[in-house]
C-alpha positions, 0 to 999 in steps of 0.5 A, a space after each residue: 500500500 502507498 498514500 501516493 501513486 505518480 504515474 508518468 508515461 515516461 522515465 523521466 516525466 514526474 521528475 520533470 514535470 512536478 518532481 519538486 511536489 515529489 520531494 515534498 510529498 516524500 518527507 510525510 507520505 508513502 510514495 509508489 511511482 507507476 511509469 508506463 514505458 522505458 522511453 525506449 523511441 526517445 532521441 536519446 538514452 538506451 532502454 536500459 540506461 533509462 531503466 537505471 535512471 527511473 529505478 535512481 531516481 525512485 530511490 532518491 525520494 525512497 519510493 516504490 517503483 513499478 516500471 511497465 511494459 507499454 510501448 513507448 509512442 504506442 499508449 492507448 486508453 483501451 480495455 486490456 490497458 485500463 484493466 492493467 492499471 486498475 490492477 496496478 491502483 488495487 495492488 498499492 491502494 493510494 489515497 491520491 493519484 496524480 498523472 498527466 492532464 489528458 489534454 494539449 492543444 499546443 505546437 507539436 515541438 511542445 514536450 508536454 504535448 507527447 500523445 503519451 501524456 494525454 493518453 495516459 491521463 485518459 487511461 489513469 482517469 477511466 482504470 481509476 474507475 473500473 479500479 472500484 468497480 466490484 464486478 470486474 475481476 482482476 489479482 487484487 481487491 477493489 480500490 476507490 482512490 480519494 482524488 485524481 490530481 493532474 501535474 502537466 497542466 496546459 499552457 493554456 489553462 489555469 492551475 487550480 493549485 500552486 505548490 509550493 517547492 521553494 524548500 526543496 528546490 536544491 534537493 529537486 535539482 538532484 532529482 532530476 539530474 538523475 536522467 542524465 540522459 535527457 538533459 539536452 543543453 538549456 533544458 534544465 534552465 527552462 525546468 527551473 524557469 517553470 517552476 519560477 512562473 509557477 511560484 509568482 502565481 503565489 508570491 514564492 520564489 518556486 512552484 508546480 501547477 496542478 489541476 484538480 477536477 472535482 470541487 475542493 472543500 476549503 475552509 476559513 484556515 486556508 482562506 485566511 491564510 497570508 
């Protein structure tokens, strides 16, 4: 059992995308981390040294790892592929769920909009469902998670939520270095550069977006709040 599943379509998606909200969550909360495929159809880095780069940076945050057999450029929100990680959502049985938002409509050259991303945020939220459902049988019982979360939110979308990562930017730093492979010149400028967007919405020197569907419950502690 874990509090939290990250799910990513690639090695180093979480990382990435809200890996400074991993750092944080990882000092209170038990973390599985669910990554679809090897990156294996990426420019750069050998399957395996992708498979070495997720598995170091699991360990980092003292997560579990369940690193899957998708195809890398072949994710597709199916029945065998919902049953698979709604298999995968009764094993660990997490309390909150976060994976890529299911939709970007941006340039092609845009990272965040890899068909992967948005399918696996199709797939996460459809095999969340059928992982409740009594009726359909699979290796472990039946698992409602309390919220879905999505991390990759759109550029043209707002956030629901900003978390704030400024304690834990260093340690984020390290984090993401562990995919050497992927750091192409300039690109982890541009990740720090996020994250300083990001943390103006709040008034912090560094942030992550997210978006939540449902409605949140506040209250005047939180409205309060200065």
């Amino acid at each position: 059992m874990a509090d939290i599943m990250l799910v990513g379509a690639h090695p180093d998606d979480i990382e990435f995308a809200m890996g400074g909200t991993a750092v944080k969550l990882s000092k209170k909360y038990s973390i599985v981390v669910v990554v679809l495929t090897k990156g294996e159809m990426g420019t750069r880095g050998s399957p395996l040294e992708r498979e070495k780069e997720v598995k170091d940076a699991a360990g980092f945050i003292g997560a579990e790892l369940e690193l899957l057999d998708f195809k890398d450029c072949h994710i597709h929100d199916d029945g065998p592929s919902r049953l698979k990680i709604a298999n995968i959502i009764r094993k660990h049985k997490p309390k909150i769920v976060f994976c890529p938002y299911f939709e970007h409509k941006t340039f092609h050259r845009d990272g965040i909009s890899h068909p992967d991303h948005s399918a696996t945020g199709t797939l996460v939220r459809h095999a969340l469902r059928f992982a409740k459902f009594k009726k359909i049988n699979l290796d472990y019982e039946p698992h409602n998670a309390q919220r879905l979360i999505y991390y990759m939110v759109p550029r043209n979308k707002m956030p629901t939520f900003v978390a704030d990562i400024t304690p834990h930017i260093k340690e984020w730093e390290e984090y993401a270095k562990k995919h050497k492979s992927q750091l192409t010149e300039g690109l982890f400028e541009r990740l720090k550069h996020y994250r300083k967007t990001a943390g103006a919405f709040i008034g912090v020197d560094y942030g992550e977006t997210f978006i939540v569907e449902e409605p949140l419950e506040m209250d005047s502690d939180y409205l309060f709040k200065m």
